[in-house]
C-alpha positions as CSV (number, residue, x, y, z in Angstrom):
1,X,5.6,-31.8,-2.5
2,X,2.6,-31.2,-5.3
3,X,4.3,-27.5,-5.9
4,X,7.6,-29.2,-6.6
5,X,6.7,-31.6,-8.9
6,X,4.4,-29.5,-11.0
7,X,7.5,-26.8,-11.0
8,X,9.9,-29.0,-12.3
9,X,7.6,-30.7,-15.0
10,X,7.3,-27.0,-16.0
11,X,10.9,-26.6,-16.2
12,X,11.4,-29.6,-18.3
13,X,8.5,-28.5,-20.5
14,X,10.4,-24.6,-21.0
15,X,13.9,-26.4,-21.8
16,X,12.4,-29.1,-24.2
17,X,10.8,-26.1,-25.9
18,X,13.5,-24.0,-26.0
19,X,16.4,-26.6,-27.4
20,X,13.7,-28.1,-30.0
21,X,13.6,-24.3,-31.3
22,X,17.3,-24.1,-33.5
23,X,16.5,-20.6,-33.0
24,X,16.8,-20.2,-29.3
25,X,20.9,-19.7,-28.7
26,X,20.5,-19.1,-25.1
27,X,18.1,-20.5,-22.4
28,X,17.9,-18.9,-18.9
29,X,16.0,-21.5,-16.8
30,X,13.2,-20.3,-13.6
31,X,15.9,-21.3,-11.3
32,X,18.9,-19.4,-13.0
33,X,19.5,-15.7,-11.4
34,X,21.8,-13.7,-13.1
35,X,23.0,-10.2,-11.7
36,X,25.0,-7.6,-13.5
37,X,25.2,-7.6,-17.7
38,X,23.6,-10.1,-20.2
39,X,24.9,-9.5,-24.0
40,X,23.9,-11.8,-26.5
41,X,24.2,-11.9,-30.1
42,X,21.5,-14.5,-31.1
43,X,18.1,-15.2,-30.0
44,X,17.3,-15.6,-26.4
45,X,14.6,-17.0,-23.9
46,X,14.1,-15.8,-20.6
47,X,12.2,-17.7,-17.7
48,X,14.3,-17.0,-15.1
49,X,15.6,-13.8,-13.0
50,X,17.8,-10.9,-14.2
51,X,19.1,-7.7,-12.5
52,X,21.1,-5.2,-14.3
53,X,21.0,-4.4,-18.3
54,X,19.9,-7.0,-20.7
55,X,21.1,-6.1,-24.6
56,X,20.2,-8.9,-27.1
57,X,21.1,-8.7,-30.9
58,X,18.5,-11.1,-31.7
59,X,15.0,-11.8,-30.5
60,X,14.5,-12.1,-26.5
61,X,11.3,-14.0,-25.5
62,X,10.5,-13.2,-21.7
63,X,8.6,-16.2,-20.3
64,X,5.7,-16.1,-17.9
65,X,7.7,-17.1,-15.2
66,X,10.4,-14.6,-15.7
67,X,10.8,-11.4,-13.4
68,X,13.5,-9.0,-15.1
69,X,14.6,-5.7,-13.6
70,X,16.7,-4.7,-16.2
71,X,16.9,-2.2,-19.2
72,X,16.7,-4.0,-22.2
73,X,17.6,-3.8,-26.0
74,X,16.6,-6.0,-28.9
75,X,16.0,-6.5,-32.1
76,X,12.0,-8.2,-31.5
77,X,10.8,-8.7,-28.2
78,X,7.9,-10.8,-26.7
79,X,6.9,-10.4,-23.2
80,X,4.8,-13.2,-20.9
81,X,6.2,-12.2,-17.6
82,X,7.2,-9.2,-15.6
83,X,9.8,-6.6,-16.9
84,X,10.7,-3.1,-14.5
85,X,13.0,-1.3,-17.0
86,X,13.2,1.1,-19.7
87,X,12.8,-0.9,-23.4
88,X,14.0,-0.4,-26.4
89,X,13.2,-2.6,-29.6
90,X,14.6,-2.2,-33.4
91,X,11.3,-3.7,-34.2
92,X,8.4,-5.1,-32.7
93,X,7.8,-5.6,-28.9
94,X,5.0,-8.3,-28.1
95,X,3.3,-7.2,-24.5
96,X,1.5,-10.6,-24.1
97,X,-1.7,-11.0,-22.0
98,X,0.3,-12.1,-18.9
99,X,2.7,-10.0,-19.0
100,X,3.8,-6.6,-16.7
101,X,5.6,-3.8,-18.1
102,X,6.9,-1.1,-16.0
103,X,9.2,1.2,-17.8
104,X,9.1,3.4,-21.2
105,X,9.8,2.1,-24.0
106,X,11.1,3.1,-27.8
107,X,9.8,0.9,-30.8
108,X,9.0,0.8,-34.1
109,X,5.9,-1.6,-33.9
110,X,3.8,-2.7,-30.6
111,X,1.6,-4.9,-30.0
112,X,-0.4,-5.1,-26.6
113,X,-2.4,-8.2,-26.1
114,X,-5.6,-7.7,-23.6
115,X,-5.4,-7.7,-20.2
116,X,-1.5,-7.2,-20.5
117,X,-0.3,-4.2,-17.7
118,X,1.7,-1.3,-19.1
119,X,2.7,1.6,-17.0
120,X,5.2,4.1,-19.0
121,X,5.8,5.7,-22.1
122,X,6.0,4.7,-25.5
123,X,8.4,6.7,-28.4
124,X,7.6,5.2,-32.1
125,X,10.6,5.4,-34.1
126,X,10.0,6.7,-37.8
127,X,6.8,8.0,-37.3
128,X,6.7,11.7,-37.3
129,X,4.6,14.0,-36.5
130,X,3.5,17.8,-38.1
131,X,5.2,18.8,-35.7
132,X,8.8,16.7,-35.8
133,X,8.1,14.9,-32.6
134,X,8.1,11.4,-32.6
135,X,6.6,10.7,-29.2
136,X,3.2,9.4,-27.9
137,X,2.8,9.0,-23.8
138,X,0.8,7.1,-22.1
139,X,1.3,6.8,-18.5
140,X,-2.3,4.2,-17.8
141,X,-1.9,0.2,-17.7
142,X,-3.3,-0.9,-20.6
């Protein structure tokens, strides 16, 4: 009965923190599992599970609780948890220190905090090289 009580005081704590934030539009609680297509157009938080395609207009935060297999598109993205899928940011993606990333991604700005796992490649969008590629791969957790 400990494990239940400490889960759901996490719970609570994840849904104050995401309504006292005007802007988190959509909250997907630990216990929510969705299956299939998530489209939003604001800014979403993640702790629970998804399956399918995830495609976000705004900025998708991916708690340390979440577990998403899922190719995903936003605008930012900041991840805690674990993500298998291909990634794709119009600006920054966040791979926090908890966090697991299997997939390849495209961005125009990363960030990879220590002891964060990344297993893919990465494509950097606007930075060119002599040669025209804009590509680097890295296929080593980081």
């Amino acid at each position: 009965m400990f494990g239940k009580k400490d889960k759901d005081n996490d719970i609570k704590q994840n849904l104050k923190t995401a309504t006292n934030n005007p802007a988190i539009l959509c909250y997907i609680a630990p216990d929510c599992e969705i299956k299939g297509s998530f489209i939003s157009k604001g800014n979403v938080r993640i702790d629970g599970q998804i399956e399918g395609t995830i495609k976000v207009d705004g900025d998708l935060t991916v708690g340390q609780s979440a577990v998403i297999k899922a190719d995903i598109e936003a605008q930012n993205l900041s991840i805690a948890g674990e993500v298998r899928g291909n990634v794709k940011t119009r600006d920054l993606l966040e791979i926090g220190s908890s966090a697991k990333l299997f997939g390849d991604i495209v961005v125009k700005q990363l960030k990879i905090e220590q002891g964060a796992r990344f297993v893919g490649s990465s494509s950097y969008e606007g930075i060119h090289q002599a040669n025209g590629s804009s590509t680097s791969k890295s296929k080593e957790e980081k």
